[in-house]
PDB file of N, CA, C and O in Angstrom:
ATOM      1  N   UNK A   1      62.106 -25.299 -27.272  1.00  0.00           N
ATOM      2  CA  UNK A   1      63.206 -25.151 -26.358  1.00  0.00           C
ATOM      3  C   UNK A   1      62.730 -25.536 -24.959  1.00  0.00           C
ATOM      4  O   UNK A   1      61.683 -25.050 -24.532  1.00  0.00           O
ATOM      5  N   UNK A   2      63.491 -26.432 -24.188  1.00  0.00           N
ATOM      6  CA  UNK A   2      63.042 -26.610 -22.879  1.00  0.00           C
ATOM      7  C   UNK A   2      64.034 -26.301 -21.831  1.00  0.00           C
ATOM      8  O   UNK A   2      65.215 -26.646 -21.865  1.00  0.00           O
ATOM      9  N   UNK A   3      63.423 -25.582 -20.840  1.00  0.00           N
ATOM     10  CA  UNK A   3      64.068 -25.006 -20.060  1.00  0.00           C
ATOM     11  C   UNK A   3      63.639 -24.951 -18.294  1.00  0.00           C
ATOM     12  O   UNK A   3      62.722 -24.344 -17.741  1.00  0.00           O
ATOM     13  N   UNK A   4      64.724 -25.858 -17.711  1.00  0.00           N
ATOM     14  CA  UNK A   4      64.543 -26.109 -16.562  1.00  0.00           C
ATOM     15  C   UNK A   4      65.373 -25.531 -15.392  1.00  0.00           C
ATOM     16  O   UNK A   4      66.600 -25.618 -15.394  1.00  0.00           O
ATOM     17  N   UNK A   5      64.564 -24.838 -14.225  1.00  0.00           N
ATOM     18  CA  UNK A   5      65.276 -23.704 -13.238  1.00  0.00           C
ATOM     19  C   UNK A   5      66.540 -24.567 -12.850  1.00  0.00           C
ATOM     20  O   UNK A   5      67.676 -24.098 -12.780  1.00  0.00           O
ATOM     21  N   UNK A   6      66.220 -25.835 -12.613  1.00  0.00           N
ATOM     22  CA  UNK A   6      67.299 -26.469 -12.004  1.00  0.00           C
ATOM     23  C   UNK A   6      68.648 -27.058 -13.193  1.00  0.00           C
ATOM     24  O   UNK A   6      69.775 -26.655 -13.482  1.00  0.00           O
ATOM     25  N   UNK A   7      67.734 -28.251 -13.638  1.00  0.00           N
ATOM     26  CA  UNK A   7      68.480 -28.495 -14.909  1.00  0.00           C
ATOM     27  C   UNK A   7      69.702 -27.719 -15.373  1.00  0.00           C
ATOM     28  O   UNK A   7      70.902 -27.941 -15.214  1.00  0.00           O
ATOM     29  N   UNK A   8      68.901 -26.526 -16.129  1.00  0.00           N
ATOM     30  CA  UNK A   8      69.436 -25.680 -16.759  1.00  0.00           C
ATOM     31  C   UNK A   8      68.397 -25.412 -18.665  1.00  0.00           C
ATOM     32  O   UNK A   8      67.214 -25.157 -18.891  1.00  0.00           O
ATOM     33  N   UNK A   9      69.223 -25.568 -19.316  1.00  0.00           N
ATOM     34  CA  UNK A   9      68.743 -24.980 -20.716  1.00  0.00           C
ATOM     35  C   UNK A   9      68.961 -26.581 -21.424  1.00  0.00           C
ATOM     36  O   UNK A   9      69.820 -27.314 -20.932  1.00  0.00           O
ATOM     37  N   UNK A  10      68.178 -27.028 -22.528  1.00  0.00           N
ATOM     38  CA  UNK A  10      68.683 -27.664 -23.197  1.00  0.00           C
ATOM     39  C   UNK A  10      68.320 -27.403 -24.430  1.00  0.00           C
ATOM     40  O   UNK A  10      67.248 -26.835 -24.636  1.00  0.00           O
ATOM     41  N   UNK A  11      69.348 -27.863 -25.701  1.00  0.00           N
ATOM     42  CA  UNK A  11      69.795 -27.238 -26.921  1.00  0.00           C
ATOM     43  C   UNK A  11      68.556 -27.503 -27.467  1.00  0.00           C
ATOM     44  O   UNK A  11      68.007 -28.569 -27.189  1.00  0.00           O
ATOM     45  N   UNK A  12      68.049 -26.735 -28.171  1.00  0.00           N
ATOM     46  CA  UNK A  12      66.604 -26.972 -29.071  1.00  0.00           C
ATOM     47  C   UNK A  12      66.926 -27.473 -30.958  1.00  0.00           C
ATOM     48  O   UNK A  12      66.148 -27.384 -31.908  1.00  0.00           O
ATOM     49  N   UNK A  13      68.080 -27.887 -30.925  1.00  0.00           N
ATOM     50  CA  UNK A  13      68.412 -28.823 -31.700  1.00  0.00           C
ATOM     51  C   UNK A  13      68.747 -30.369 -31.738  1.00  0.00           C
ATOM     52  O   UNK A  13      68.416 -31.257 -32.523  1.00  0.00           O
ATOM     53  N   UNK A  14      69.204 -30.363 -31.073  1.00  0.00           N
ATOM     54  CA  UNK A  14      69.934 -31.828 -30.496  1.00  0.00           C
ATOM     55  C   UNK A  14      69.418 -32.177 -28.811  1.00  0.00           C
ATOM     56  O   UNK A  14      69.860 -33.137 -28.181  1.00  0.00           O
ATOM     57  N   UNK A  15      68.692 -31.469 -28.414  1.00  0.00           N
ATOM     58  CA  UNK A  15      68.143 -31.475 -27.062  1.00  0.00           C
ATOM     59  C   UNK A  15      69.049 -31.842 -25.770  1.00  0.00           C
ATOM     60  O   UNK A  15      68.588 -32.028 -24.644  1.00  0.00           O
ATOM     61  N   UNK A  16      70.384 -31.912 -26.118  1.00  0.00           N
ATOM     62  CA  UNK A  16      71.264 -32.264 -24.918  1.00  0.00           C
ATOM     63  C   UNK A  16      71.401 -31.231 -24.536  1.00  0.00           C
ATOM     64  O   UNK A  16      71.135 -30.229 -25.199  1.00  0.00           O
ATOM     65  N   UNK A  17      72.211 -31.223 -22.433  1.00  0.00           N
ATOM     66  CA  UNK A  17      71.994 -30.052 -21.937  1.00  0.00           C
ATOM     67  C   UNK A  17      72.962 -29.083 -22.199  1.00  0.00           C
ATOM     68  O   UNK A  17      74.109 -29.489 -22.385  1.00  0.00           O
ATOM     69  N   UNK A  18      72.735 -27.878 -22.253  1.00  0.00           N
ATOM     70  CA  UNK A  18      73.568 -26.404 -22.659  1.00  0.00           C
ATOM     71  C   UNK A  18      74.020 -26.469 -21.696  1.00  0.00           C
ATOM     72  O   UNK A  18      73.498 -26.953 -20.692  1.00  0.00           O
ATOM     73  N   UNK A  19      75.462 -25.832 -21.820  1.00  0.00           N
ATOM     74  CA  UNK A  19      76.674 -25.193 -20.816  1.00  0.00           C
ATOM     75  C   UNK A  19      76.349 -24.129 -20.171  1.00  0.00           C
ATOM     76  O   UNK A  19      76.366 -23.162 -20.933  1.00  0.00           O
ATOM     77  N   UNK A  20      75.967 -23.774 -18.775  1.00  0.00           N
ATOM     78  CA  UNK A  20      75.961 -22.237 -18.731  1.00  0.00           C
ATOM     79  C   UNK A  20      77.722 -21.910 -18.879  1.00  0.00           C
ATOM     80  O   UNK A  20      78.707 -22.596 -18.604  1.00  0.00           O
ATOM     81  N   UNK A  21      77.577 -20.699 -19.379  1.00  0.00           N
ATOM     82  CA  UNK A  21      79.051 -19.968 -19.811  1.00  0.00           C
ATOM     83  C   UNK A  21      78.863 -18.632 -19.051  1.00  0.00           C
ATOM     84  O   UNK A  21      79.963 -18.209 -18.693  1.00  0.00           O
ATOM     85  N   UNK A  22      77.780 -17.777 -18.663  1.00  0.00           N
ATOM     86  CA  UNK A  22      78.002 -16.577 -18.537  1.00  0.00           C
ATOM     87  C   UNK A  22      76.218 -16.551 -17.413  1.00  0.00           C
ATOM     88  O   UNK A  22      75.108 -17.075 -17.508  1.00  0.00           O
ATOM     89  N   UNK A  23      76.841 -15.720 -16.571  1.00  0.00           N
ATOM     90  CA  UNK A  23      75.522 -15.314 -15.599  1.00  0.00           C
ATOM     91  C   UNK A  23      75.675 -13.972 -15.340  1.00  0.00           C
ATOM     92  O   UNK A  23      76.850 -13.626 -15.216  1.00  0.00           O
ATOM     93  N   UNK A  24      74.692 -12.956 -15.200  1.00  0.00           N
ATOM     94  CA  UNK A  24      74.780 -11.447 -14.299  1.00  0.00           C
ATOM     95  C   UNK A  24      73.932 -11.115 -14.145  1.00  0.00           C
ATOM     96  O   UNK A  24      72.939 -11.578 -14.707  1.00  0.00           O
ATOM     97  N   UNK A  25      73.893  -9.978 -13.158  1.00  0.00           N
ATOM     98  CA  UNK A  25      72.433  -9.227 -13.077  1.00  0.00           C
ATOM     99  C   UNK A  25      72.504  -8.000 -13.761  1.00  0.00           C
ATOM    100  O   UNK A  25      73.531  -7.322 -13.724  1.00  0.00           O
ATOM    101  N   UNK A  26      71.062  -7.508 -14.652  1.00  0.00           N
ATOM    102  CA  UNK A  26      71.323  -6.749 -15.473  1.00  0.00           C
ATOM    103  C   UNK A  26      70.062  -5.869 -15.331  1.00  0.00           C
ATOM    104  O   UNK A  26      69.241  -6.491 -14.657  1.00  0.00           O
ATOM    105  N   UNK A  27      69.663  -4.840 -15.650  1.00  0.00           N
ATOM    106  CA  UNK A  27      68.431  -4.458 -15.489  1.00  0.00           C
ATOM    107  C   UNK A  27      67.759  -3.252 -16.762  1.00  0.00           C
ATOM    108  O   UNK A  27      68.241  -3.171 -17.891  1.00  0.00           O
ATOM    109  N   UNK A  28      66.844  -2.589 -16.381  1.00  0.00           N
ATOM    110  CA  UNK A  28      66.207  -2.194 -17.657  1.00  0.00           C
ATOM    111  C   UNK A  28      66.143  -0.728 -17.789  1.00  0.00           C
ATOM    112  O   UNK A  28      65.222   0.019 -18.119  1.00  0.00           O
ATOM    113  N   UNK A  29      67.235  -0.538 -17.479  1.00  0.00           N
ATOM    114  CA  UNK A  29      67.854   1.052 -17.346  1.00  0.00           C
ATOM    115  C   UNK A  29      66.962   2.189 -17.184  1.00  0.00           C
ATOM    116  O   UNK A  29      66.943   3.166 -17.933  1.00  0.00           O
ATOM    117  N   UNK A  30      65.939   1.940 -15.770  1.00  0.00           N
ATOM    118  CA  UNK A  30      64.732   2.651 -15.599  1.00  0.00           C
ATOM    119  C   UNK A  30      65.152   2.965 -14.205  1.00  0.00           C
ATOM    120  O   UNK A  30      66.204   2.543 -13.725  1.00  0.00           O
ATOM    121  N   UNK A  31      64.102   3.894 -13.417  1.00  0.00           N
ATOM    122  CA  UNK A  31      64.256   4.269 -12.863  1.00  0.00           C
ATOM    123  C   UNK A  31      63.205   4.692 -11.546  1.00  0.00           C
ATOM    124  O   UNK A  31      62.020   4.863 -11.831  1.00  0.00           O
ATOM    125  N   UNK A  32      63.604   4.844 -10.241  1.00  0.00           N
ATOM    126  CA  UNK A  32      62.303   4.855  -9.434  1.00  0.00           C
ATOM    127  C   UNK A  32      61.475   3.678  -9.288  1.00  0.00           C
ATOM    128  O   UNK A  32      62.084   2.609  -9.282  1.00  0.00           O
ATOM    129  N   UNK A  33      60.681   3.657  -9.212  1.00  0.00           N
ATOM    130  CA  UNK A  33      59.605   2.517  -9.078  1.00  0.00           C
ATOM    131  C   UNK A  33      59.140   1.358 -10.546  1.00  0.00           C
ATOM    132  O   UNK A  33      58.427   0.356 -10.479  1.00  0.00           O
ATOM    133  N   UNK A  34      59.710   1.836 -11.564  1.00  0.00           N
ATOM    134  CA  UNK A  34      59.911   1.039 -12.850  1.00  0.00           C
ATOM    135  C   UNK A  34      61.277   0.264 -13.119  1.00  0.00           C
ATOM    136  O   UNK A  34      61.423  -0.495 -14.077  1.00  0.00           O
ATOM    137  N   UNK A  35      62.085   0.486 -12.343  1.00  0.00           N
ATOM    138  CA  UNK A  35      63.615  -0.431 -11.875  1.00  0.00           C
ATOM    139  C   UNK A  35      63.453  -1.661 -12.028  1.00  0.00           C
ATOM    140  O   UNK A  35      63.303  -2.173 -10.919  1.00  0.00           O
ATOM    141  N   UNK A  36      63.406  -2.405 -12.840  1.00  0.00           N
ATOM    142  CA  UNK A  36      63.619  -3.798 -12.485  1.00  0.00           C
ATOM    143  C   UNK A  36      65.187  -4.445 -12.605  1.00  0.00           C
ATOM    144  O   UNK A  36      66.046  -3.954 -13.338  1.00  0.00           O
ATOM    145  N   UNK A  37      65.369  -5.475 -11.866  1.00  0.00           N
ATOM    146  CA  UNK A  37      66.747  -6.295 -11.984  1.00  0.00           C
ATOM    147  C   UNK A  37      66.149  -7.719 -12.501  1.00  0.00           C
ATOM    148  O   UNK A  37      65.132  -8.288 -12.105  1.00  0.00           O
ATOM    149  N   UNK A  38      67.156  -8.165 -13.586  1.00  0.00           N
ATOM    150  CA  UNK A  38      67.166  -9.523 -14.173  1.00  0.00           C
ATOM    151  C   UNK A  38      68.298 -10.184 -13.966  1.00  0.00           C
ATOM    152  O   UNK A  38      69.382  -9.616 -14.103  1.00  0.00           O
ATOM    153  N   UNK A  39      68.178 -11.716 -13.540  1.00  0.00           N
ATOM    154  CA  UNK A  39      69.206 -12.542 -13.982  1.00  0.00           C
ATOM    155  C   UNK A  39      69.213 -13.305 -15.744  1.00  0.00           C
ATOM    156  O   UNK A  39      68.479 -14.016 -16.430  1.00  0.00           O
ATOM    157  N   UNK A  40      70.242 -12.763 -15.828  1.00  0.00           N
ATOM    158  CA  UNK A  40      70.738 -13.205 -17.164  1.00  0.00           C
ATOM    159  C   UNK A  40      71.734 -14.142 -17.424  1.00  0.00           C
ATOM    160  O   UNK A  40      72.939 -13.911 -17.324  1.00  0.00           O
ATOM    161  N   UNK A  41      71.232 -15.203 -17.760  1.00  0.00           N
ATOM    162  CA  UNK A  41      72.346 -16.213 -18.094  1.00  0.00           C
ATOM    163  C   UNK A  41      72.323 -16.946 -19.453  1.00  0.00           C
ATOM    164  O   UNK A  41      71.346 -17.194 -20.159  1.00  0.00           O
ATOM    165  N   UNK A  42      73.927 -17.303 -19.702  1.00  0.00           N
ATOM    166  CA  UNK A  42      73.898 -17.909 -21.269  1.00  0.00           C
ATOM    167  C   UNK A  42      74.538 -18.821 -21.336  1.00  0.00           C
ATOM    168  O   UNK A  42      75.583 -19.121 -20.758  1.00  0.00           O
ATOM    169  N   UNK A  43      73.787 -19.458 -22.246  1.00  0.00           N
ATOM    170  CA  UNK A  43      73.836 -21.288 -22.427  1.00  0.00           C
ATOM    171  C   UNK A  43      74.886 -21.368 -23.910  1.00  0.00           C
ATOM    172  O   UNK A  43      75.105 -20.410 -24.651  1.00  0.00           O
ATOM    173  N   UNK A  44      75.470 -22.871 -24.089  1.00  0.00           N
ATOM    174  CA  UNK A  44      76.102 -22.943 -25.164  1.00  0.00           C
ATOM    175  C   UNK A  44      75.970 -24.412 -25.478  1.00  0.00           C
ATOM    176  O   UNK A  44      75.948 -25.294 -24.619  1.00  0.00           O
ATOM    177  N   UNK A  45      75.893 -24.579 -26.615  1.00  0.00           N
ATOM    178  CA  UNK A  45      76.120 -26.041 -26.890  1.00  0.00           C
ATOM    179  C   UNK A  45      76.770 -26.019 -28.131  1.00  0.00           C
ATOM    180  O   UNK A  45      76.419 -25.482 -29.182  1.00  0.00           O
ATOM    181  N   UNK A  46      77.968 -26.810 -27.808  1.00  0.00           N
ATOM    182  CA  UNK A  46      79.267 -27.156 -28.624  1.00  0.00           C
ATOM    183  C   UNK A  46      78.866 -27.910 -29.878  1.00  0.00           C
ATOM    184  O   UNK A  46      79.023 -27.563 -31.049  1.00  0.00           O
ATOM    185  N   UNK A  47      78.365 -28.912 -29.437  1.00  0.00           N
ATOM    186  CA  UNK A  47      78.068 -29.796 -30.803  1.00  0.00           C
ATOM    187  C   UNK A  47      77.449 -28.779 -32.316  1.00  0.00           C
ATOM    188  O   UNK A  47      77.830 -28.735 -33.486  1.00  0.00           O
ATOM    189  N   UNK A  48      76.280 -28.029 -31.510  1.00  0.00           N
ATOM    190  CA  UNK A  48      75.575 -27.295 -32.481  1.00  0.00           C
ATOM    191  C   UNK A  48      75.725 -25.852 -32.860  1.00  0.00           C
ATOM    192  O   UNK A  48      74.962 -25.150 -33.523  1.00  0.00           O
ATOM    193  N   UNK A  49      77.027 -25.521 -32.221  1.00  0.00           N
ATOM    194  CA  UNK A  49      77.440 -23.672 -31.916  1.00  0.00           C
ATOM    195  C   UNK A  49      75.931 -23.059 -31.830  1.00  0.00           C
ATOM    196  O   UNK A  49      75.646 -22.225 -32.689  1.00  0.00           O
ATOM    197  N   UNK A  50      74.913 -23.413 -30.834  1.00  0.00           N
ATOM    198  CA  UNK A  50      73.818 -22.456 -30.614  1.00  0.00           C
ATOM    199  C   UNK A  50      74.111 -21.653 -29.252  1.00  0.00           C
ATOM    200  O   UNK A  50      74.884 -22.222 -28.481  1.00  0.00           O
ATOM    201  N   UNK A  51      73.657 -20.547 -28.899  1.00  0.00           N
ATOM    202  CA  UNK A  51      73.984 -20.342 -27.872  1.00  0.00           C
ATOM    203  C   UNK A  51      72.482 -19.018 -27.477  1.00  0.00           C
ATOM    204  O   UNK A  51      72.073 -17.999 -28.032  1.00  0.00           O
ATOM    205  N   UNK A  52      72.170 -19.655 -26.476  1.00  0.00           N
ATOM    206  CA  UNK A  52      70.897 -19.360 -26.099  1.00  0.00           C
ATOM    207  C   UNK A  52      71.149 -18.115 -24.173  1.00  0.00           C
ATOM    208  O   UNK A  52      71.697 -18.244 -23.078  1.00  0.00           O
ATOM    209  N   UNK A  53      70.318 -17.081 -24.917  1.00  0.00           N
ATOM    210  CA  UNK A  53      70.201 -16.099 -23.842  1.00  0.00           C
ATOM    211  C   UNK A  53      69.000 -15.918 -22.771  1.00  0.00           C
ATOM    212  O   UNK A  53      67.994 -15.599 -23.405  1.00  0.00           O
ATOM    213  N   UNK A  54      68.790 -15.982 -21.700  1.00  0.00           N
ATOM    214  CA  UNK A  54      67.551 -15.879 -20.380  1.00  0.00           C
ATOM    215  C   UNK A  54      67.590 -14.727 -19.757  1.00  0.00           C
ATOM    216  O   UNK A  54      68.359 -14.483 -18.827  1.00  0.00           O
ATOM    217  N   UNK A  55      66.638 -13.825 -20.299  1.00  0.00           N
ATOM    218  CA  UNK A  55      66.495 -12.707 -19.044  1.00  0.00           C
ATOM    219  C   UNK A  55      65.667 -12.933 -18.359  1.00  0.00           C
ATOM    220  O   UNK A  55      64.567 -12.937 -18.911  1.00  0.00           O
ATOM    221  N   UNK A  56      65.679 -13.271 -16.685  1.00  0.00           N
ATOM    222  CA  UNK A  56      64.448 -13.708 -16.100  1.00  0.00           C
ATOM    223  C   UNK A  56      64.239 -12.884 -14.680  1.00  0.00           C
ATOM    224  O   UNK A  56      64.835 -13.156 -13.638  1.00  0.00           O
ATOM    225  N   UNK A  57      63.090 -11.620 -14.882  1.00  0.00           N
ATOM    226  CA  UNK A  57      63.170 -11.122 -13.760  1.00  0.00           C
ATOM    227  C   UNK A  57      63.267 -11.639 -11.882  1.00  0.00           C
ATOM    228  O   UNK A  57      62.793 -12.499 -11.139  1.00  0.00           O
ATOM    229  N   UNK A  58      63.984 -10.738 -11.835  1.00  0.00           N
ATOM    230  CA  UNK A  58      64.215 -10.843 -10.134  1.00  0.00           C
ATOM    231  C   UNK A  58      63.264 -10.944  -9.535  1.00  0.00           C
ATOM    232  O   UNK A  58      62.505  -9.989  -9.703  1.00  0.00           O
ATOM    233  N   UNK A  59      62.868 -11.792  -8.784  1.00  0.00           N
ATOM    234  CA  UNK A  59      61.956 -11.782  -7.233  1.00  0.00           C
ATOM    235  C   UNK A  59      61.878 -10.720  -6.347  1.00  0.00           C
ATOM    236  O   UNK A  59      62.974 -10.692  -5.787  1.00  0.00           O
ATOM    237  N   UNK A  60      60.966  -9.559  -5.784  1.00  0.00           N
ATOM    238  CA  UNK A  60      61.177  -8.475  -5.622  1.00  0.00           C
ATOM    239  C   UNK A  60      61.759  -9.300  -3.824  1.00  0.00           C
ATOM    240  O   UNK A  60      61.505 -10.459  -3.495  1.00  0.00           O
ATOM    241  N   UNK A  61      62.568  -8.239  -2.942  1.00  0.00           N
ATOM    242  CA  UNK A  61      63.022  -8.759  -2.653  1.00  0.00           C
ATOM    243  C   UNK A  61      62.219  -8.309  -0.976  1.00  0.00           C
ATOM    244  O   UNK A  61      61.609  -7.243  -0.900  1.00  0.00           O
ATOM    245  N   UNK A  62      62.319  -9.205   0.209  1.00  0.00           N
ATOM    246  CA  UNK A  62      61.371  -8.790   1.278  1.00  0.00           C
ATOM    247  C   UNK A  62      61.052  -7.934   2.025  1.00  0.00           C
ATOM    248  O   UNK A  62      59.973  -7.671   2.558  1.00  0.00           O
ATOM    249  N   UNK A  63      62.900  -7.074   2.104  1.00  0.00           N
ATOM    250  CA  UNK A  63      63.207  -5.791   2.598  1.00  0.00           C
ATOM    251  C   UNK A  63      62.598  -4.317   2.044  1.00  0.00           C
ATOM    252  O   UNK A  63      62.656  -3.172   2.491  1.00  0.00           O
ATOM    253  N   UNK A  64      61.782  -5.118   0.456  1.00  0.00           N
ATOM    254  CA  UNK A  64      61.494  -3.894  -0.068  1.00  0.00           C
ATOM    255  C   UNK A  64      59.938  -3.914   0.403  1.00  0.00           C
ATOM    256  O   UNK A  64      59.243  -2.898   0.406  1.00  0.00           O
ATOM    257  N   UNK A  65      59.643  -4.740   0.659  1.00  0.00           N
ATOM    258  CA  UNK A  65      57.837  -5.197   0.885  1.00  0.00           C
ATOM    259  C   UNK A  65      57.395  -4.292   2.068  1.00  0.00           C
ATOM    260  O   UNK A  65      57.978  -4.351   3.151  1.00  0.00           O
ATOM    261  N   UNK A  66      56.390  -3.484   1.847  1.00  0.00           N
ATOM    262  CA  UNK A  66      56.187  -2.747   3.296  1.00  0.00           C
ATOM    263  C   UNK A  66      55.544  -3.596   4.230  1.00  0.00           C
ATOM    264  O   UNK A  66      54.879  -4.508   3.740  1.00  0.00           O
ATOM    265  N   UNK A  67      55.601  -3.484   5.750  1.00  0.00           N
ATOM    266  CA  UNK A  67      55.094  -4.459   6.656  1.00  0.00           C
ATOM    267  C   UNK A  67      54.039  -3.623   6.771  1.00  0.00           C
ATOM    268  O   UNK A  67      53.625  -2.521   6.412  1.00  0.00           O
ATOM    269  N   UNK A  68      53.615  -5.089   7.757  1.00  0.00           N
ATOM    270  CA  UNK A  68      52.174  -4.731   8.106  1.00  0.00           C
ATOM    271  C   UNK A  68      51.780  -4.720   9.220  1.00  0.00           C
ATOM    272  O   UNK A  68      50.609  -4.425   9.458  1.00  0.00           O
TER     273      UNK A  68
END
């Protein structure tokens, strides 16, 4: 399966590029300092009804970074 940030997804059958259909942020139902947030997005490709899922954690974000 190859999968490009920009691109997007492409079908690991027929290798043409997947549809995104669906994006959100979702996370890992934890809590405190084990919290993480993911973007989740899902791909589709028509020709082959595959449809391929990405959970790819969040970038922590700068506001949370303590200064220095």
């Amino acid at each position: 399966m190859i999968y490009d940030t920009i691109q997007g997804m492409n079908c690991p059958s027929c290798n043409k590029p997947m549809r995104k259909v669906r994006w959100e942020i979702t996370n890992n139902f934890k809590s405190g300092k084990d919290f993480k947030e993911f973007d989740k997005f899902t791909y589709e490709c028509k020709d082959d009804d595959i449809w391929v899922t990405t959970e790819i954690p969040l970038a922590e974000k700068p506001a949370n970074k303590p200064s220095k």
